[in-house]
MMTF fields as JSON, N, C-alpha, C and O atoms, coordinates in Angstrom:
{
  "mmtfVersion": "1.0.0",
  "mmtfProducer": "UNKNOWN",
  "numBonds": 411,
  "numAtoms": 412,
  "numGroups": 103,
  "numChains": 1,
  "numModels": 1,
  "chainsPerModel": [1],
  "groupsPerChain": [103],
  "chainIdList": ["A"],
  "bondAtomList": [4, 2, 8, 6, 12, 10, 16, 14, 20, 18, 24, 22, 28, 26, 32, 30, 36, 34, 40, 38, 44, 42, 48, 46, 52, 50, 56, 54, 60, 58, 64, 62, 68, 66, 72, 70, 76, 74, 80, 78, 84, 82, 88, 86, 92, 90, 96, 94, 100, 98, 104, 102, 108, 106, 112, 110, 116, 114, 120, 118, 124, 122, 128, 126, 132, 130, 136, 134, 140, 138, 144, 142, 148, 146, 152, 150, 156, 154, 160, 158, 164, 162, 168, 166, 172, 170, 176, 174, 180, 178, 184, 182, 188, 186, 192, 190, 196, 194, 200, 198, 204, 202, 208, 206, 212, 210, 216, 214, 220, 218, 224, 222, 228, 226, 232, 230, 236, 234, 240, 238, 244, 242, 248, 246, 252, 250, 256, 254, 260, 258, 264, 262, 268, 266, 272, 270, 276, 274, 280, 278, 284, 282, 288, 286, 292, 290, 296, 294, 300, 298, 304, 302, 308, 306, 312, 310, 316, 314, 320, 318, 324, 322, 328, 326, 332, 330, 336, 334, 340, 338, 344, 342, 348, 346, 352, 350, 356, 354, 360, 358, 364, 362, 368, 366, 372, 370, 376, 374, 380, 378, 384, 382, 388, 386, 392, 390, 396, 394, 400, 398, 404, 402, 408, 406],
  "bondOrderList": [1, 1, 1, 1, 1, 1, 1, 1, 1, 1, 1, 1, 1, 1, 1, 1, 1, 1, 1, 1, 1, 1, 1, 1, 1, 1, 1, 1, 1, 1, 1, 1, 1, 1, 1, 1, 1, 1, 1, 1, 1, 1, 1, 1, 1, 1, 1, 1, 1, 1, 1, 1, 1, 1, 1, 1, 1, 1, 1, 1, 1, 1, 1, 1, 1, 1, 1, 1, 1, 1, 1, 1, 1, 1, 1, 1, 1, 1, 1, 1, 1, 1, 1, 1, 1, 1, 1, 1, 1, 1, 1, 1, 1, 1, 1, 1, 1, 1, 1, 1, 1, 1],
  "groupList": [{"groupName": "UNK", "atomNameList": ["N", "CA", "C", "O"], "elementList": ["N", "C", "C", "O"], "formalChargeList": [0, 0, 0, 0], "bondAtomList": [1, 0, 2, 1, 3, 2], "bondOrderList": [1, 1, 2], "singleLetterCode": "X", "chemCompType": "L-PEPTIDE LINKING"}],
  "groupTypeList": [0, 0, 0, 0, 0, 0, 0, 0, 0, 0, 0, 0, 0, 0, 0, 0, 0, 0, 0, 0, 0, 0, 0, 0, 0, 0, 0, 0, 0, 0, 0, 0, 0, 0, 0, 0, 0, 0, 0, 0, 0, 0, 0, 0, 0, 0, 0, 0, 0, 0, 0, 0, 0, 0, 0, 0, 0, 0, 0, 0, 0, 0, 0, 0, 0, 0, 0, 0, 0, 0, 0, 0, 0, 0, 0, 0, 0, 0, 0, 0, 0, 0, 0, 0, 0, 0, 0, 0, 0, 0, 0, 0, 0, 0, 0, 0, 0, 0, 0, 0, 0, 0, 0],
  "groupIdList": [1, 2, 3, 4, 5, 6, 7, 8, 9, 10, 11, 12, 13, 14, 15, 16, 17, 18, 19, 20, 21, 22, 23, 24, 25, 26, 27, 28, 29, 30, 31, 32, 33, 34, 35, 36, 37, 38, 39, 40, 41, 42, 43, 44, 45, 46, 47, 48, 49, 50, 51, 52, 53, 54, 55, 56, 57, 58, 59, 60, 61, 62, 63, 64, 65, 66, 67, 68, 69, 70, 71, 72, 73, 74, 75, 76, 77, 78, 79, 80, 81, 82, 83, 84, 85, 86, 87, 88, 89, 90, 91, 92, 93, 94, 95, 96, 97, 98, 99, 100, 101, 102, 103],
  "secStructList": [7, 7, 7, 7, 2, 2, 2, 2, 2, 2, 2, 2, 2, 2, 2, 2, 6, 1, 7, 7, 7, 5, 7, 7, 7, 6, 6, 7, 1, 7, 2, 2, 2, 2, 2, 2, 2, 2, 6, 2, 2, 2, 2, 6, 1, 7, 7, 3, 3, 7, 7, 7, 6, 6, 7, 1, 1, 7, 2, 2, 2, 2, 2, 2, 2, 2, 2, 2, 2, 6, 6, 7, 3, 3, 3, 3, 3, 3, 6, 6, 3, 3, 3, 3, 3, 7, 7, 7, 1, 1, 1, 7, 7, 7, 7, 7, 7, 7, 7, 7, 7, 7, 7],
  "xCoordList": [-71.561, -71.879, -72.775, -73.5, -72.661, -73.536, -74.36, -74.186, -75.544, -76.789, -77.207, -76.934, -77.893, -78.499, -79.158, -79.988, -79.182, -80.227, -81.808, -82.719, -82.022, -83.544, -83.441, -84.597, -82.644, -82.561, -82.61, -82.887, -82.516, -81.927, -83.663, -84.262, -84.166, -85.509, -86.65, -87.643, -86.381, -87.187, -87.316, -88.421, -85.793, -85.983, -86.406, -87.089, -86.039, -86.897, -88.488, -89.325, -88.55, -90.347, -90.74, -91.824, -90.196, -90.236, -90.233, -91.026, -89.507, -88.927, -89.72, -89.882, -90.749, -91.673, -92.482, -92.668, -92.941, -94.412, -93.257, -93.962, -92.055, -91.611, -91.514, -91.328, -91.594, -91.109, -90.419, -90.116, -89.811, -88.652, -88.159, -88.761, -86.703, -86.598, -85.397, -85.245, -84.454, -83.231, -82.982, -83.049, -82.671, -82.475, -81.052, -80.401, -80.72, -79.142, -79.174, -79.419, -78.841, -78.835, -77.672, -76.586, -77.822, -76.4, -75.499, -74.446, -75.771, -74.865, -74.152, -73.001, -74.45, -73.591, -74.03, -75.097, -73.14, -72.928, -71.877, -70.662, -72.626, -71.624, -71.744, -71.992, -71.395, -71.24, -72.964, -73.286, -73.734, -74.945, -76.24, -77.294, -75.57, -76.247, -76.136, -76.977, -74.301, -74.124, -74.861, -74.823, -75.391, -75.579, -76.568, -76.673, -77.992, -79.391, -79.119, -79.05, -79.001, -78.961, -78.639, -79.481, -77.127, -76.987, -78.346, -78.656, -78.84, -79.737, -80.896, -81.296, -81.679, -82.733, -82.53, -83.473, -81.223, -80.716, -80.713, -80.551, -80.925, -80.627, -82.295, -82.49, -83.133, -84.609, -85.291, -86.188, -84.93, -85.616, -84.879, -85.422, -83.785, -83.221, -83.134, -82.412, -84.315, -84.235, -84.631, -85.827, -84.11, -84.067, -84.186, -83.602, -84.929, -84.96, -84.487, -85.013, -83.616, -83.449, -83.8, -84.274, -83.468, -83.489, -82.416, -81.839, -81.888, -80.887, -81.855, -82.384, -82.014, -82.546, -81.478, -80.313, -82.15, -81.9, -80.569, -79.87, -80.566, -79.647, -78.424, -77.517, -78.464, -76.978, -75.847, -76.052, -74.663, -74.368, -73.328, -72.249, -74.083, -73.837, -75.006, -76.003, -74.649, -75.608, -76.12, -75.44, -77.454, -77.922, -77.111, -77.189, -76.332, -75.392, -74.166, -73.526, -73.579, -72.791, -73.061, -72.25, -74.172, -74.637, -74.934, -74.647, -75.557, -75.799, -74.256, -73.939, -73.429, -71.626, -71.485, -71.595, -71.233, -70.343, -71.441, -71.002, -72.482, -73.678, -73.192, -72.31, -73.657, -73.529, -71.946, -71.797, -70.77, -69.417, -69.284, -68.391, -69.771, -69.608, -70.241, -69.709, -71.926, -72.675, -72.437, -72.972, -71.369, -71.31, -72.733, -72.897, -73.548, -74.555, -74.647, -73.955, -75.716, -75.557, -76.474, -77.477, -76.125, -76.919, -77.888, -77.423, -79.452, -80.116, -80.84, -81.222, -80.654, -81.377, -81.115, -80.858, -81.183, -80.381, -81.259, -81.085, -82.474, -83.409, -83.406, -83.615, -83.044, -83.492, -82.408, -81.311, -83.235, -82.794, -83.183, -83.186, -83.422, -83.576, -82.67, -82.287, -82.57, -81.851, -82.391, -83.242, -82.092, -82.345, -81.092, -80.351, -81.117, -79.866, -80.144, -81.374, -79.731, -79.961, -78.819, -77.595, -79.576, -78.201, -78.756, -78.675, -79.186, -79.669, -79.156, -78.087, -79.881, -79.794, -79.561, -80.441, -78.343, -77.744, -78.98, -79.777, -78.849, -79.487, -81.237, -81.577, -81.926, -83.074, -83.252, -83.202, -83.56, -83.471, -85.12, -85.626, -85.735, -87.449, -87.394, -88.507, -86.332, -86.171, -85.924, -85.163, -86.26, -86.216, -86.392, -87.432, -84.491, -84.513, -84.291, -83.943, -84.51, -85.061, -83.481, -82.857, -83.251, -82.277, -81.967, -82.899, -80.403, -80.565, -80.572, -79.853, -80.926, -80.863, -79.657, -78.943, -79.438, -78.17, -78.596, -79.537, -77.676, -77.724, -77.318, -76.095, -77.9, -77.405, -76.388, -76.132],
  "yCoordList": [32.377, 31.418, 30.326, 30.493, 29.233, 28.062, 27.924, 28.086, 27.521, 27.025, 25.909, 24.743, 26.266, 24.803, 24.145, 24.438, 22.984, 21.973, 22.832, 22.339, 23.675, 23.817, 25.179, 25.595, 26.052, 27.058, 26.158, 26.852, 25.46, 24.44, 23.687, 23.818, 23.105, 23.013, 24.041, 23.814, 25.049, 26.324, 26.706, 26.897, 26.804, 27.226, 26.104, 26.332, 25.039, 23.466, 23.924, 24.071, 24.047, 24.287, 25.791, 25.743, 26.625, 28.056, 27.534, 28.094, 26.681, 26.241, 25.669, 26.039, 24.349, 23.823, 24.787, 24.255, 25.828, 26.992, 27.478, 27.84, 27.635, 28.302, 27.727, 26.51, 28.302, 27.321, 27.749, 28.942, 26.658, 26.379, 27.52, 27.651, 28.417, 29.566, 29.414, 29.897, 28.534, 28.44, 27.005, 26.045, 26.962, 25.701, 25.616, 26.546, 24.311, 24.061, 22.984, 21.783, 23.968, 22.568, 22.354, 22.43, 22.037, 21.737, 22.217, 21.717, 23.908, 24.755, 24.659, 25.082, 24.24, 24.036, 25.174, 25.776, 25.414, 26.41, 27.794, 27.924, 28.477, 29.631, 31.23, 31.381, 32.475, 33.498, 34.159, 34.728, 33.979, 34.449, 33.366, 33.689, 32.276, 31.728, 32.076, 32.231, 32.198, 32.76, 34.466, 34.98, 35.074, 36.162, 36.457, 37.34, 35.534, 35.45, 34.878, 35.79, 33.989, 33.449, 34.307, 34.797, 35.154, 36.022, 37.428, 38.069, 37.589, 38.416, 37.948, 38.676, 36.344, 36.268, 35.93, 35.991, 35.557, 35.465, 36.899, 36.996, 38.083, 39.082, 39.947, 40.853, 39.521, 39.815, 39.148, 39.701, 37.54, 36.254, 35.785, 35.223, 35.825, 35.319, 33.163, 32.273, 33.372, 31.678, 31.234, 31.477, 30.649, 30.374, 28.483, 27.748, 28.009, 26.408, 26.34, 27.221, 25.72, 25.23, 23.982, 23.194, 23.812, 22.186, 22.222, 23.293, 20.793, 20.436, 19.441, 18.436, 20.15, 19.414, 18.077, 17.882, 17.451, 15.921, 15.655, 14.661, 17.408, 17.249, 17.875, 18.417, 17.772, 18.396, 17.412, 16.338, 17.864, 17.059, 17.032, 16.449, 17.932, 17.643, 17.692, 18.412, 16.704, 16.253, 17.517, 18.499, 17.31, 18.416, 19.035, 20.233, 18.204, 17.889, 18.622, 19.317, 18.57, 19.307, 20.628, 21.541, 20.642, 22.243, 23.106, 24.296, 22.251, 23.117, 23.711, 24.89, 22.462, 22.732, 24.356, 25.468, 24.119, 25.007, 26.861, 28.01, 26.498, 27.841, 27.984, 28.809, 27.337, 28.014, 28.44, 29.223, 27.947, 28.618, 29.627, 30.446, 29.783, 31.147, 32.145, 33.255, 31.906, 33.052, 33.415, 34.395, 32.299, 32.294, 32.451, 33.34, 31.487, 31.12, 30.041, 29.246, 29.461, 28.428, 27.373, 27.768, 25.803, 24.928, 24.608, 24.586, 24.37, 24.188, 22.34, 21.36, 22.833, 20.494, 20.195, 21.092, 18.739, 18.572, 17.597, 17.05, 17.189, 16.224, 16.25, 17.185, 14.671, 13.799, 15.478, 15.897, 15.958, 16.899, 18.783, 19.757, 18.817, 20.049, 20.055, 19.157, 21.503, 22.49, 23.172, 23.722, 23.478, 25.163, 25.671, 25.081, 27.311, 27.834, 28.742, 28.74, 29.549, 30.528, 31.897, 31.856, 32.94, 34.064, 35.418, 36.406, 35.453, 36.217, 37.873, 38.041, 38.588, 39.848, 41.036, 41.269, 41.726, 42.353, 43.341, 43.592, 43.823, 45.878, 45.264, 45.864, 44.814, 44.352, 43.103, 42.599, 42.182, 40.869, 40.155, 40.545, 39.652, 39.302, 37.88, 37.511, 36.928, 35.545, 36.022, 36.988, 35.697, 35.679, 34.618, 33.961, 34.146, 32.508, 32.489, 33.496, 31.169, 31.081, 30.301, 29.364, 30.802, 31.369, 29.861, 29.147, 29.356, 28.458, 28.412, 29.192, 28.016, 27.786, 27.53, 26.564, 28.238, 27.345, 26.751, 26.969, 25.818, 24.969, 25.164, 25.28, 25.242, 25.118, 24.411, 24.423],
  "zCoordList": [38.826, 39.877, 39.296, 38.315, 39.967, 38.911, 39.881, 41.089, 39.117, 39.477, 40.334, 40.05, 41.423, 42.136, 41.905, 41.044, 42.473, 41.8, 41.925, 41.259, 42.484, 42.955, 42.419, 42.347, 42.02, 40.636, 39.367, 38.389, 39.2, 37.947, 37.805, 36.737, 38.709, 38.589, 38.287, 37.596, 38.836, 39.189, 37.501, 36.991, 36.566, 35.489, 34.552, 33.553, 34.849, 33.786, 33.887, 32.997, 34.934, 35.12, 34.143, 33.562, 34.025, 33.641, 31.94, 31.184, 31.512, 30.535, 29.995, 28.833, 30.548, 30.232, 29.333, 28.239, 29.404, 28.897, 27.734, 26.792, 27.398, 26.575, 25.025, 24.995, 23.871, 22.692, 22.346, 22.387, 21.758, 21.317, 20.038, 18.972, 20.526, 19.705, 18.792, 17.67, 19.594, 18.487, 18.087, 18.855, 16.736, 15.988, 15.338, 14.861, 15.425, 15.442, 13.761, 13.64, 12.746, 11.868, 11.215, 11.789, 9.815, 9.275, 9.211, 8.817, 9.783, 9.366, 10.645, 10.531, 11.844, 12.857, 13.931, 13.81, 14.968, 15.259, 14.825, 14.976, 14.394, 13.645, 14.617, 15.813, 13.315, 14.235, 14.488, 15.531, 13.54, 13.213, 14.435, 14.983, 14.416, 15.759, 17.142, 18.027, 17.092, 18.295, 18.535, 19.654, 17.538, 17.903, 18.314, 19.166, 17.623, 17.895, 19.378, 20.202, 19.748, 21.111, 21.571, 22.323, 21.456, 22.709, 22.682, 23.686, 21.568, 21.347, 22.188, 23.096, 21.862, 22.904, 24.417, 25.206, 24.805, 26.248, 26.998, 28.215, 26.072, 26.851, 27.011, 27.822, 26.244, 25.935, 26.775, 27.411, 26.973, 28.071, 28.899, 29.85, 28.863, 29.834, 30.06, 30.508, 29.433, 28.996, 27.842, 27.675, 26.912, 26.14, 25.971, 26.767, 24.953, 24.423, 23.462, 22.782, 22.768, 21.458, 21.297, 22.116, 19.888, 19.358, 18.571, 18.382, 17.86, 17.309, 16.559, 17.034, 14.765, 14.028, 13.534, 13.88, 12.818, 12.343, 11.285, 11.091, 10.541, 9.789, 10.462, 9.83, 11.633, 12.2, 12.569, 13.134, 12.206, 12.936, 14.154, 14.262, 15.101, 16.209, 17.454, 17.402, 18.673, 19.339, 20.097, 20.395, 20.356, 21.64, 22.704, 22.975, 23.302, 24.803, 24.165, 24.954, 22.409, 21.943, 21.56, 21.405, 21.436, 20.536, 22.141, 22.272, 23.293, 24.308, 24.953, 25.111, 25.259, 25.599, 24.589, 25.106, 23.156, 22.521, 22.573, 22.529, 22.648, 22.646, 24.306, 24.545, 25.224, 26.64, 27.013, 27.951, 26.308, 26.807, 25.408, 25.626, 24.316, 23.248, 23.86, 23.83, 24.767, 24.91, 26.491, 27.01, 27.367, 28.696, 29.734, 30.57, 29.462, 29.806, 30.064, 29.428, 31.309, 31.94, 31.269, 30.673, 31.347, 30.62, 32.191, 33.33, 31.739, 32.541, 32.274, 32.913, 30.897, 30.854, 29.442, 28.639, 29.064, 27.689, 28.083, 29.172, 27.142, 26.772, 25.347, 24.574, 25.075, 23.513, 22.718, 23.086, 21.712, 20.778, 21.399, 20.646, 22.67, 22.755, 24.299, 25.049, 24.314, 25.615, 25.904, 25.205, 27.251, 27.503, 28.314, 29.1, 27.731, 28.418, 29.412, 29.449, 30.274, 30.94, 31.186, 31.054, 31.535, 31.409, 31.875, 31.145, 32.807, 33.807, 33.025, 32.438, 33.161, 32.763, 33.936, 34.765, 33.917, 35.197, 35.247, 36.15, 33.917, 34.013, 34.13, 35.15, 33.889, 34.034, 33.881, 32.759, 35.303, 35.455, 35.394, 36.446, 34.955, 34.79, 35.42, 35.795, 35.65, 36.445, 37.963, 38.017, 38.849, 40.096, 40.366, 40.392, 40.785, 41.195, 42.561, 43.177, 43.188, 44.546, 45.299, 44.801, 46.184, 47.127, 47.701, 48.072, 47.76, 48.439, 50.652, 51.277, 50.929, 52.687, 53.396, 53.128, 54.163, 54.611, 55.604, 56.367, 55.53, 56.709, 57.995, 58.072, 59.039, 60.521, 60.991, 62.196]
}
């Protein structure tokens, strides 16, 4: 299920206090990246990267090809960094906030 704008804020803000854990460089995205990510997506549940200088592909690309390999949701794509998200079934530590319905 995808994220609302006010889940989607809730985790930018969560995101803010975190540093930055995965780095995207020349080597691209490969199998050993995809594995750490899915490794700290399942430990945090949110995760930041960056996309160093010698890569060459953009933030907005490295977040696309990491969030559909690890099937995790993109939450914000600023300048050279991301963050992803990927909620953990068997023990969940994010508790995102519910949208309202409308009358």
């Amino acid at each position: 299920m995808p994220l609302t704008s006010k889940q989607r804020a809730q985790l930018r803000g969560l995101a803010a206090a975190e540093d930055t854990i995965i780095q995207v460089g020349k080597g691209g995205i490969n199998d050993n990246l995809i594995a750490s990510v899915n490794a700290a997506l399942k430990a945090r549940e949110l995760v930041k990267g960056r996309v160093l200088e010698n890569s060459m592909l953009s933030a907005r690309e490295a977040c696309d090809a990491l969030s559909e390999a690890c099937k995790a949701e993109q939450v914000q794509v600023i300048g050279t960094k991301f963050v992803l998200y990927k909620r953990n079934d068997k023990e969940p530590g994010i508790v995102l906030v519910k949208e309202k319905k409308k009358a």
